[in-house]
Each structure stands twice: as structure tokens, then as C-alpha cells.
LODO-204712 format. One line per 8 residues: number of its first residue (from 0); their letters; for each residue x, y, z of C-alpha. Coordinates in steps of 0.2 Angstrom, whole numbers, plus 5000, padded with zeros to 4 digits. Layout:
LODO-204712
NUM) a) X/Y/Z  ... .
//
This chain:
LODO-204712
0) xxxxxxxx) 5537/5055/5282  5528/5058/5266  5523/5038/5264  5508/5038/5273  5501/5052/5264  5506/5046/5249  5499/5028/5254  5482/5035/5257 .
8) xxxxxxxx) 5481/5045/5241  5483/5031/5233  5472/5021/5240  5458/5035/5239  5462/5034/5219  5460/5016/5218  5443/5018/5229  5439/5033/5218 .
16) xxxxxxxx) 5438/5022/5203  5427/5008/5213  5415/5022/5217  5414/5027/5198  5411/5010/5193  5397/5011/5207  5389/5025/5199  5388/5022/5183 .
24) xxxxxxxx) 5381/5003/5186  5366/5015/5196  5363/5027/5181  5363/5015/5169  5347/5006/5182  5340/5025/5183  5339/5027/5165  5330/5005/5162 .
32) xxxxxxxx) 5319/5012/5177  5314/5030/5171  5311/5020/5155  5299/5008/5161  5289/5023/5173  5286/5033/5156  5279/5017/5147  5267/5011/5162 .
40) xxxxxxxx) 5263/5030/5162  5258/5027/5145  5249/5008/5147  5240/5014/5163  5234/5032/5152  5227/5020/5137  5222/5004/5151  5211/5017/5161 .
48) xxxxxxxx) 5220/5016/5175  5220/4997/5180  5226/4994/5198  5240/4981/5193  5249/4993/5184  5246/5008/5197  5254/4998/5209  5269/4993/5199 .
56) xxxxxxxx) 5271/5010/5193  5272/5015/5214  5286/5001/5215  5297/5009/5202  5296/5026/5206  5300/5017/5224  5316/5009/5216  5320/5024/5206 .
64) xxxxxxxx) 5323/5036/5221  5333/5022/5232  5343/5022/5216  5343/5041/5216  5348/5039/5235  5361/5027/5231  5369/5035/5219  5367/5053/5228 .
72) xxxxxxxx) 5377/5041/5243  5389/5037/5229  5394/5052/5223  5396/5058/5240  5410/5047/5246  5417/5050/5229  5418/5070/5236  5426/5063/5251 .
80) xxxxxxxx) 5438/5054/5245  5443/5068/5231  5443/5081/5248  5454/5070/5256  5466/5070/5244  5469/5087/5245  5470/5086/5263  5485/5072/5259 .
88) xxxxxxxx) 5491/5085/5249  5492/5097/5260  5499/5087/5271  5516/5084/5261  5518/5102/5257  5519/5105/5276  5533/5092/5275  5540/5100/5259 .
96) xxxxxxxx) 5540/5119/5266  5527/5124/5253  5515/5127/5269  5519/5146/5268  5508/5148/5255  5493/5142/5262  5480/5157/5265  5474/5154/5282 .
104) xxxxxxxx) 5486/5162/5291  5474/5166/5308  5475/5186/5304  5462/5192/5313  5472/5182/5330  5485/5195/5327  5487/5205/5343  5504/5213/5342 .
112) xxxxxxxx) 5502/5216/5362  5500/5198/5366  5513/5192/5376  5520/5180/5364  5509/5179/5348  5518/5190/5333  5537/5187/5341  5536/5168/5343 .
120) xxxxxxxx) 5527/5166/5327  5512/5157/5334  5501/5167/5323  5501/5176/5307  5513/5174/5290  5525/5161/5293  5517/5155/5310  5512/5139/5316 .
128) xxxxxxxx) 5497/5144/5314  5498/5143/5296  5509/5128/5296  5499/5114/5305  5479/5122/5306  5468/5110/5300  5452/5119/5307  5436/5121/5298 .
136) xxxxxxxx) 5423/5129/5308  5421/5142/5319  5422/5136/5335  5436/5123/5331  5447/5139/5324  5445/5148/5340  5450/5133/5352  5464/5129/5341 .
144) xxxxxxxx) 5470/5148/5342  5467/5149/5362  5477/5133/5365  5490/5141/5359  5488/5159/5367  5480/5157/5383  5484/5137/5389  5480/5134/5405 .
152) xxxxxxxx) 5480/5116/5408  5481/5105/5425  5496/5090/5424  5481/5079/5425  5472/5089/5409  5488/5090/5399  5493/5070/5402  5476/5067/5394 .
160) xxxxxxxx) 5479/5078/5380  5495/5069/5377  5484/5054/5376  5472/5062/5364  5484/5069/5352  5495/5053/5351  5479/5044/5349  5474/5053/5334 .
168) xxxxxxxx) 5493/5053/5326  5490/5035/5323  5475/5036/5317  5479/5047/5302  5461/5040/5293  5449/5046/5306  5459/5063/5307  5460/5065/5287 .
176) xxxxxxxx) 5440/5061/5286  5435/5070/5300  5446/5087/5293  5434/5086/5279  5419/5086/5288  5424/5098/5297  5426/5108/5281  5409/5106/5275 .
184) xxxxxxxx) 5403/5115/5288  5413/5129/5285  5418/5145/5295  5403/5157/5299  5403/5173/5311  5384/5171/5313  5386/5156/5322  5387/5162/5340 .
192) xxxxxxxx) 5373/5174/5336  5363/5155/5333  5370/5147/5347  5364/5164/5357  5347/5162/5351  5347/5143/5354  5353/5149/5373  5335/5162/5373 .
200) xxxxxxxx) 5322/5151/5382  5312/5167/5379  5296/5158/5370  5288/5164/5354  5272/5158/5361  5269/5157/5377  5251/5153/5379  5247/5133/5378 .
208) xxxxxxxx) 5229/5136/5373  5234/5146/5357  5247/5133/5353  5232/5121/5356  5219/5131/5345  5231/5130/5329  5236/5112/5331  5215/5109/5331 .
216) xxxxxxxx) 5215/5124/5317  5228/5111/5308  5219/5095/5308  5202/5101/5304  5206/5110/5289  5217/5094/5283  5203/5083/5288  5192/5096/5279 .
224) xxxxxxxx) 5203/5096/5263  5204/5075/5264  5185/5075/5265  5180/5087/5250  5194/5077/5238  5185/5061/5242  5165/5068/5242  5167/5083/5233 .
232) xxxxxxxx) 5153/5092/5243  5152/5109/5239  5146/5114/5257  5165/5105/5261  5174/5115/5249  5166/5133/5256  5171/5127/5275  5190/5122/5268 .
240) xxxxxxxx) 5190/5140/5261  5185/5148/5276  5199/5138/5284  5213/5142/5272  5209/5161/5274  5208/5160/5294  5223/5150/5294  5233/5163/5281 .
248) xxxxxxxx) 5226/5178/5291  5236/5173/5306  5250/5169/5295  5252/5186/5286  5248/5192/5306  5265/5184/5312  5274/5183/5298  5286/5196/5303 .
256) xxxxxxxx) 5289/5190/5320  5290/5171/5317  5302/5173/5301  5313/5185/5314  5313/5171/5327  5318/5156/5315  5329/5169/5303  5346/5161/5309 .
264) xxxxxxxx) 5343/5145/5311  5336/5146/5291  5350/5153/5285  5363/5140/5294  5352/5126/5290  5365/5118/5278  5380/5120/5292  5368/5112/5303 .
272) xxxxxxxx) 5364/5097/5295  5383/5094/5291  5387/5095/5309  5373/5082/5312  5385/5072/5299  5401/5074/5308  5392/5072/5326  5385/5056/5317 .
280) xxxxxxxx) 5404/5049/5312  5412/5053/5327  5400/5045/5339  5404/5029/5328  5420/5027/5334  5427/5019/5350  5443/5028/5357  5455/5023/5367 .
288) xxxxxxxx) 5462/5037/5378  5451/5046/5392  5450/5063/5384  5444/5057/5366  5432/5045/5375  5425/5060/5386  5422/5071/5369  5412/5056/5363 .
296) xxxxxxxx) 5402/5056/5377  5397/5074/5377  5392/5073/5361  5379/5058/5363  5367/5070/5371  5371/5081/5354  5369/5068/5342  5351/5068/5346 .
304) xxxxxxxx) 5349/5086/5348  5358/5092/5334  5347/5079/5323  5332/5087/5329  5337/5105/5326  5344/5100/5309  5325/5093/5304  5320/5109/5312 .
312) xxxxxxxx) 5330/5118/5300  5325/5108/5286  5307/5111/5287  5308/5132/5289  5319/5129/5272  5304/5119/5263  5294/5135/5265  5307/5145/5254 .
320) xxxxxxxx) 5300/5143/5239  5284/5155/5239  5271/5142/5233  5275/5130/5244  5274/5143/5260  5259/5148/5254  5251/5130/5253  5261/5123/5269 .
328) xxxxxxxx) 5256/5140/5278  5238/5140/5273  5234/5121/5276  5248/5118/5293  5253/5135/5298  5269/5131/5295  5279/5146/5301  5273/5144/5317 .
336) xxxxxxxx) 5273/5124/5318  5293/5128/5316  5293/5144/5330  5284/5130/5342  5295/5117/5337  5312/5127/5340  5301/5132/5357  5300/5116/5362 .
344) xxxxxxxx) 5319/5110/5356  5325/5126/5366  5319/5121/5385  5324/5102/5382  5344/5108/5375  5347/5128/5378  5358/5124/5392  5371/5111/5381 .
352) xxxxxxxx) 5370/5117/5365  5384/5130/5364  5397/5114/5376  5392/5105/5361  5400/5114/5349  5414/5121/5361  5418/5100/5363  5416/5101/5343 .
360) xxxxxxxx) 5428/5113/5343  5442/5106/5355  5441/5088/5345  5447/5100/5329  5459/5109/5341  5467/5092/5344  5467/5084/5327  5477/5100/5322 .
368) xxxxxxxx) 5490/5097/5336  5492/5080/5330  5498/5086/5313  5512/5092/5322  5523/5074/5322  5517/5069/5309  5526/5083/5297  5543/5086/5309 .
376) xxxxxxxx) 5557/5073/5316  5561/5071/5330  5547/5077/5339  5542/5070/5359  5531/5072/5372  5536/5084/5385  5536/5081/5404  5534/5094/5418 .
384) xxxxxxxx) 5542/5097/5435  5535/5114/5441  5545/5114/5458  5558/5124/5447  5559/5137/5433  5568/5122/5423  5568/5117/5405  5580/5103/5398 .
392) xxxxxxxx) 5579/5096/5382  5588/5086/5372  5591/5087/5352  5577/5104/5355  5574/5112/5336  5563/5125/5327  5546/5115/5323  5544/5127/5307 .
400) xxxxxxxx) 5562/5125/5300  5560/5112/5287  5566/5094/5293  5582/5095/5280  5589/5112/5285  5585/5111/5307  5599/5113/5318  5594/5105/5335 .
408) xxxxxxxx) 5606/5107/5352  5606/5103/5369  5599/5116/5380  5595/5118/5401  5590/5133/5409  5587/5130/5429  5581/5148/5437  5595/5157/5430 .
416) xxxxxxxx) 5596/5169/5415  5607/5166/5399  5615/5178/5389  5617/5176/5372  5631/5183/5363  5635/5182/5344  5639/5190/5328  5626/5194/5314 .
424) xxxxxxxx) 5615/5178/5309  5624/5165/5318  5607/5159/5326  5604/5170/5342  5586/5174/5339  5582/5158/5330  5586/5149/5346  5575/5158/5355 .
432) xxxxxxxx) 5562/5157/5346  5563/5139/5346  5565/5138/5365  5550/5149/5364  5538/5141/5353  5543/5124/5360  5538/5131/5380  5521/5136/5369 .
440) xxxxxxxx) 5517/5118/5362  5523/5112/5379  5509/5123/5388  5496/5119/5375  5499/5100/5379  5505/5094/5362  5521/5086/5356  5537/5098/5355 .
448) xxxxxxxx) 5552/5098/5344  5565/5086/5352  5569/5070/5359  5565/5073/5376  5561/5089/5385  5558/5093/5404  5550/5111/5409  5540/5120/5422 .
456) xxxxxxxx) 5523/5127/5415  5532/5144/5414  5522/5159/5406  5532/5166/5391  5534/5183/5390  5545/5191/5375  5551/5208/5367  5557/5203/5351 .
464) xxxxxxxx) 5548/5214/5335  5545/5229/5344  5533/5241/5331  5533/5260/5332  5517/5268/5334  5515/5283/5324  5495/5284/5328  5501/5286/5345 .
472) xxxxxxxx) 5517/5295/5344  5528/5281/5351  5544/5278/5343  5552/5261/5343  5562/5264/5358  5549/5269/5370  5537/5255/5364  5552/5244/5370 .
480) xxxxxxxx) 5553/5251/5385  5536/5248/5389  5538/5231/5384  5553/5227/5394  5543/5237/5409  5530/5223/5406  5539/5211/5407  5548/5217/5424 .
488) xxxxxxxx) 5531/5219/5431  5527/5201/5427  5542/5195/5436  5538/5204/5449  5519/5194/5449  5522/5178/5446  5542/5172/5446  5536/5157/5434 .
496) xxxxxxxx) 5539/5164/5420  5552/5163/5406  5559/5179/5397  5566/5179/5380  5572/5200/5374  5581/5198/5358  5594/5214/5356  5587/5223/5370 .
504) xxxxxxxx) 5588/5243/5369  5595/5242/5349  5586/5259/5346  5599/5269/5359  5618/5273/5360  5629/5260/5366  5632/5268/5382  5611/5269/5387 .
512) xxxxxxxx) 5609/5252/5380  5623/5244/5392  5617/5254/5407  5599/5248/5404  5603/5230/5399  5613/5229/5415  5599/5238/5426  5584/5227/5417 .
520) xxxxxxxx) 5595/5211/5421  5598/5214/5441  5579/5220/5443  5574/5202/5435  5588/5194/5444  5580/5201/5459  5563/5192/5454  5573/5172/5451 .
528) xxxxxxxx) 5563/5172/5432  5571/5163/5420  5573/5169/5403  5586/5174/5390  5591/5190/5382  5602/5192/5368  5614/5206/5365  5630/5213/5355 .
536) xxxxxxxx) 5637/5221/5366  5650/5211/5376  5649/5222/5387  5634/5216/5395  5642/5198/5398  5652/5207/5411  5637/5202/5422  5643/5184/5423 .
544) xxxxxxxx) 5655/5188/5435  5643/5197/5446  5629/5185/5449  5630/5166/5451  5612/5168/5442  5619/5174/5426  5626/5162/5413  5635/5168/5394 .
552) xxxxxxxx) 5629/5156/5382  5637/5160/5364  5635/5156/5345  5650/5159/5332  5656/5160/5317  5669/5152/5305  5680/5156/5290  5686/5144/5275 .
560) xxxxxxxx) 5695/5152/5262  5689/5170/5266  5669/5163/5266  5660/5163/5281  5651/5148/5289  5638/5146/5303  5635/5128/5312  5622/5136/5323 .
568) xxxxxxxx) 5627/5130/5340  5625/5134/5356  5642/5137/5365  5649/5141/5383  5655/5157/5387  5654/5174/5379  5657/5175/5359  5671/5177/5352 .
576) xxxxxxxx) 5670/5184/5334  5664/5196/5327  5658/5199/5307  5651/5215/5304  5666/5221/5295  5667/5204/5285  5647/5208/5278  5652/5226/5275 .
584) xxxxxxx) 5665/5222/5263  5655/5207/5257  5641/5218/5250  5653/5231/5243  5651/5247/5259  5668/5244/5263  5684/5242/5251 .
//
């Protein structure tokens, strides 16, 4: 699976070197043109400035910044290609299992009373999240995260993300580049503060004859200025300096408000302006598949929105350096040019701006799910009959369990209940995890781990790492009981869900714990939920024989020459083994 990463890598080298060669072709013409602009420079200085030479000395400079362009261009693409490789890169250790230590791991989506978040691993150290994220702005980093926590997708909606998401797995180079862009930009919290100004169609003018009385104020004080270069009239000069001081008098009177008003917009100018870059790349490309081709289309509006706001932007920035907003803002009233501008942009975009960047952020969402078959085997598209509380899969296996070491089975659950018996680390809550995490991708419309897999659109529901409280004065087995109570009241709601308690009541006497597990099962059994719980206590398998919806399911053990061995299969039937005393002995706390 590493080949096409390591393909590209090295083909980004090889065009690495190209772009070099590039380069340093264009310095070496910077340097012969700089050389011949100092020496006209010269000849027109001792010439007395003939007009031949004037105008040869404007077509090198004219040569010298397209070279300075082109080799700006240059240098650029080489960045790209350099970021990219590191995206390749990141890309194998996701295949290696070196993704663990990658430092995004989506901390501030922790929510410990989510229904499935921290116990399914979707988020956090170790997560999924951390594993296949390959979101680089705001927005994008919040629709990847919602996908996964709160789907809620139509059959038709999610037959067009399968679409999308297979699209974009074969078309690794359009992924890979546009990560990068998307990386530029960057993740800033101030961003929905923008996109809520952008939103305020409140005006910072409002009347049209004072928006009229500075554009006349700007033209006749340039005009005035042309006319005292050219004539150098005194009486000219005295009128352009009554100008000037008019014009910076109502400057220094709005200053405040108009640098408020444009404040947000100037400090994310650069993010703006690469999103006009990534808006520009995208739009570029013809795709195949409904959902991508919809994205595109949204965006054409915003190609030519986001363009304009980003010249917006770049003119408040020309003004940072205090000379220049003095000149600018005593000959053009700048500032407030800028305010009327952003005005103006507001009532033609206010309404689309922030479905731009939400359409930006579900193409990321997307691109990130289609890292998925890409790093794991055996990875298919899931189908969905949601007449039943049904999943069937074949080959199903733990997306985050490197390809080498997962153990994959056979699996179908049909509005009944399993419970799962075992010994110590045979593979109980690993298996429900995987069943869990693969419903997740499921709901979120992307690729699951398996050959083929059949479910309803099940909410999931768990009570696996149950956390004390000590804040609140809630010991581990009460917060498990209000978990458990939570999930009993979800039944209750809205029968299509899926279960998964993992040792349910460990913090209690074996007594409690079996007259709970057996209570908490026949009030779900009452609901016709699906789920799984798993338990010790064989005991609690008992309840086999007392309702048809009940089925034991069982993973085991082995011994060769007095070691213990674990093939991490599921098996009919309660379990058999036990090995507590086998690890007590093993570690030394029993002879």
C-alpha cells in the first residue's frame, strides 16, 4: 500500500530538481537584467536623460519583475512540492503505525459525555481522529469532526458521499495538493468572528451623498496634485494643501471607527488570499460524481467573491506601514475607500459567504475520509437496510489495528442482543469497539473496515471508560449507572439503536452486578434494541435460555506448553476458559 506514496515522492524529487534548474536559469537573468538597469541608470544620468534609453530602461525593469514573478511562481511550486512530501510522508507512517504520534489529536472534541466519542476512540490519543485527519482549516476541522459525532445523512446523501469519497481515493494527486493548500491557510479561531461581520449588512456609511463628497474630495485633490507636478503653480500647490489637510482631518475623525470595521478582515488577509488560491484550484477541476461536482458549483459564486474580498484585504494591508497610510489616506482617503468597498462587497455576498466556507470545509471532511482505504486492507463500502436493527459483515476488523497484526471475523447481529463472554484480553472489547467504530464510518458515509457489510443507520450508544467525578462527588459506579440509565432511556426513544456496555457493573459485588446485568438486559429486551454487552460473569449467559432475543457469543483462550495463546475469534456459545489464575502465577502473585 505504501507504492503510491512512495511513487509520488519520488516523482515530486525528480520535479523538485526541474524547478531548481528553473530557478537558478531565472536568477542568473535577474542578475544580466539588474546589471543592465544600473548601467542605463548610469548612461541616461551622464546622456541627460534621452528618451531612447528612458524607454529601454522601463522595458527592463518590465522584464525584471516578470522574472521576479516567475521566479516567485518557481519557488512556489518548489514549497508545494516539498509540503507534499511530507504529506506522502505522513501518509506511510499512517500505514506503518507511526500515526500515534502525530499532534493533532482533536482534544478540544473531547466530550467524555458524548454518546460514543472517548469509548469508540473517534476522538482523542489513539483515535481515528488522529489517525486519518488531514484537515487544515477551521471550518474543514469541524465538519471532519461532526461527520463523525453527529451524522445524519439521507440513503440518497450518503450514496453520494460514497461517490465522492471513492472519487477522491483515486485521485490521490488532487487530494495530496489540495491538503496542502488547505494547510496554508491554516487554523484560526477568529475566523467565524470574520465570517460574522462579513454576515453584518449593517453599513459604515450609510449616507450615498457623503460616500459621493469623498469620491469628488478624491479626484480633485489628485487632479490637483497631477496639475501642480506638471505647472508648478504656486496658487495649485496651496489648493493641494488645503486638500490634503481636509482629506486627513476626516481621516484622523474616523480612524477609530473605520480601523474597527476592517480590523478582522486585515489581520486574516493572508488566509484570505490563500483561500482565493485553493477556491482557484479546485474550481479547475472537472469531477465526476454528483456530490464533488455540487461542491464545485457552490464555489463558483465564491471564486469571484472570495477574489474580491481578498483585494479588499490586500488594499487595508498597503496602509500598514505609517508613511504610506498617511500618503494614501491624505491623497485617497483610504481607510474609508476600504470601509465602502467591504460595504459594498457585504450587500452583493453577506448571505453566501459563511455556505462558502462550510462547502470548503465538507470538501476537506471528505478528502480525510478518503485517506481511510488508502492506509487499511480490506476496506468496502457499506450498504444499508434500515427495515431491521441489522448489521452483517463479512471479514469486519479494527480500522486503527495496524494491517499486519488485525484479526477480522464474521459477524451478524439481527434485533437481538449478544453477550459476550471471555477470559482477560482474549478480544471482548476490542471487538466491540471495532463493531462500533465501523457503525460510526458507516453513518458518516465513508468506507468501513471489511469486505462487505450490511447495517441499519443505527444510533450508537456506549458505556465502556466510565470516569469518576470527584468535582461532582460521583464515584465510578454511580456514573455507570447513569450511563447505563441513558442508554435505557434511549431505547425507550428510538428502538434503532445499537448498544455496546463493556463489563457492565465491574465497580460492585458479584451478586449486585448479576442482578443488575440481568435487570438492565430484560428492560432493553423490552425495547427490541440491538447491542452487545460484555461480561465475566457466566452467570449472566443464563439469560440465553430465557429469551429467544438473547444470543452468547464467546472469545477463548489456548495453552501450548504451559503459554497462553489468543486467536481473537468470535465463537458460539458461552466461554469456556477461564485464565486469571494462569496471569496471577504468571506475574509472580501466586506460587
Amino acid at each position: 500500500m505504501e507504492s503510491i506514496f512512495n511513487d509520488d515522492i519520488e516523482k515530486r524529487k525528480n520535479n523538485i530538481v526541474e524547478y531548481n534548474k528553473t530557478a537558478n536559469i531565472i536568477t542568473i537573468i535577474k542578475m544580466f537584467l539588474f546589471i543592465l538597469i544600473c548601467y542605463n541608470i548610469y548612461k541616461i544620468y551622464v546622456n541627460q536623460y534621452p528618451l531612447k534609453l528612458i524607454l529601454v530602461l522601463i522595458v527592463e525593469a518590465i522584464l525584471f519583475i516578470i522574472a521576479s514573478l516567475a521566479h516567485k511562481t518557481t519557488y512556489d511550486q518548489i514549497y508545494k512540492e516539498e509540503g507534499v512530501i511530507k504529506i506522502n510522508e505522513s501518509n506511510i507512517k499512517r500505514i506503518t503505525g507511526e500515526w500515534s504520534n502525530f499532534t493533532d489529536i482533536g482534544e478540544e472534541f473531547i466530550d467524555y459525555d458524548h454518546d460514543y466519542a472517548t469509548d469508540l476512540d473517534i476522538v482523542g490519543n489513539k483515535s481515528l481522529f488522529q489517525m486519518i485527519n488531514s484537515t487544515g482549516t477551521y471550518y474543514g476541522r469541524r465538519r471532519f469532526v461532526k461527520d463523525l459525532l453527529n451524522p445524519n445523512f439521507s440513503d440518497k446523501e450518503l450514496k453520494k458521499r460514497h461517490e465522492a469519497i471513492t472519487e477522491l481515493r483515486n485521485n490521490y494527486s488532487f487530494c495530496a495538493e489540495t491538503e496542502y493548500d488547505f494547510s496554508l491557510v491554516g487554523i484560526d479561531e477568529d475566523f467565524p468572528i470574520l465570517i460574522s461581520q462579513l454576515q453584518d449588512t449593517k453599513k459604515f456609511i450609510k449616507s450615498n451623498y457623503l460616500k459621493l463628497l469623498f469620491k469628488i474630495s478624491n479626484i480633485i485633490t489628485c487632479l490637483t496634485l497631477l496639475y501642480s507636478i506638471f505647472t508648478k503653480s504656486t496658487l495649485s500647490f496651496i489648493i493641494l494643501n488645503c486638500l490634503i489637510i481636509f482629506q486627513l482631518l476626516l481621516w484622523i475623525i474616523g480612524y477609530l471607527k473605520a480601523n474597527h470595521y476592517v480590523g478582522t478582515l486585515k489581520k486574516l488577509a493572508p488566509k484570505i488570499s490563500r483561500y482565493d488560491n485553493v477556491i482557484d484550484n479546485i474550481t479547475k477541476i472537472e469531477f465526476k460524481t454528483n456530490k464533488l461536482d455540487e461542491i464545485v458549483k457552490n464555489l463558483e459564486t465564491a471564486k469571484i467573491g472570495v477574489k474580491q474580498l481578498s483585494k479588499i484585504a490586500s488594499n487595508i494591508n498597503q496602509r500598514n506601514n505609517g508613511v504610506m497610510c498617511i500618503i494614501l489616506n491624505s491623497l485617497l482617503l483610504w481607510d474609508y475607500k476600504n470601509a465602502i468597498d467591504l460595504d459594498n462587497w457585504k450587500m452583493k455576498y453577506s448571505d453566501s459567504v459563511e455556505n462558502w466556507f462550510y462547502t470548503l470545509g465538507e470538501l476537506e471532511s471528505l478528502i480525510s475520509f478518503a485517506n481511510l482505504p488508502r492506509i487499511c486492507n480490506n476496506m468496502c463500502l457499506p450498504s444499508f437496510n434500515n427495515k431491521n436493527n441489522i448489521i452483517e459483515a463479512t471479514n469486519i476488523g479494527h480500522p486503527l489495528i495496524n494491517n499486519e497484526k488485525r484479526i477480522c471475523n464474521d459477524f451478524k447481529l439481527d434485533n437481538n442482543i449478544y453477550i459476550i463472554s471471555g477470559s482477560n484480553m482474549s478480544g471482548k472489547t476490542t471487538f466491540m469497539r471495532t463493531v462500533g467504530i465501523n457503525m460510526v464510518l458507516a453513518r458518516a458515509g465513508s468506507y468501513v473496515c471489511a469486505d462487505s457489510m450490511l447495517s441499519s443507520k443505527m444510533k450508537i450508544i456506549t458505556s465502556m471508560r466510565i470516569r469518576d467525578d470527584l468535582n461532582e462527588g460521583i464515584s465510578t459506579f454511580y456514573a455507570e449507572l447513569k450511563r447505563i440509565k441513558k442508554i435505557i432511556d434511549q431505547s425507550h426513544s428510538d428502538p434503532q439503536t445499537l448498544f455496546l456496555i463493556d463489563e457492565i457493573f465491574r465497580g460492585t459485588n458479584s451478586v449486585d452486578r448479576l442482578k443488575g446485568s440481568e435487570g438492565v438486559l430484560k428492560e432493553l429486551c423490552k425495547s427490541h434494541v440491538s447491542g452487545m454487552i460484555t461480561t465475566h460473569d457466566l452467570e449472566v449467559c443464563n439469560l440465553e435460555d430465557e429469551n429467544p432475543n438473547i444470543t452468547n457469543y464467546s472469545f477463548n483462550e489456548h495453552y501450548v506448553d504451559g503459554e497462553i495463546f489468543f486467536d481473537y475469534k468470535i465463537k458460539n456459545g458461552r466461554s469456556l476458559t477461564t485464565n486469571a489464575e494462569y496471569l496471577l502465577r504468571k506475574v509472580g502473585i501466586l506460587a
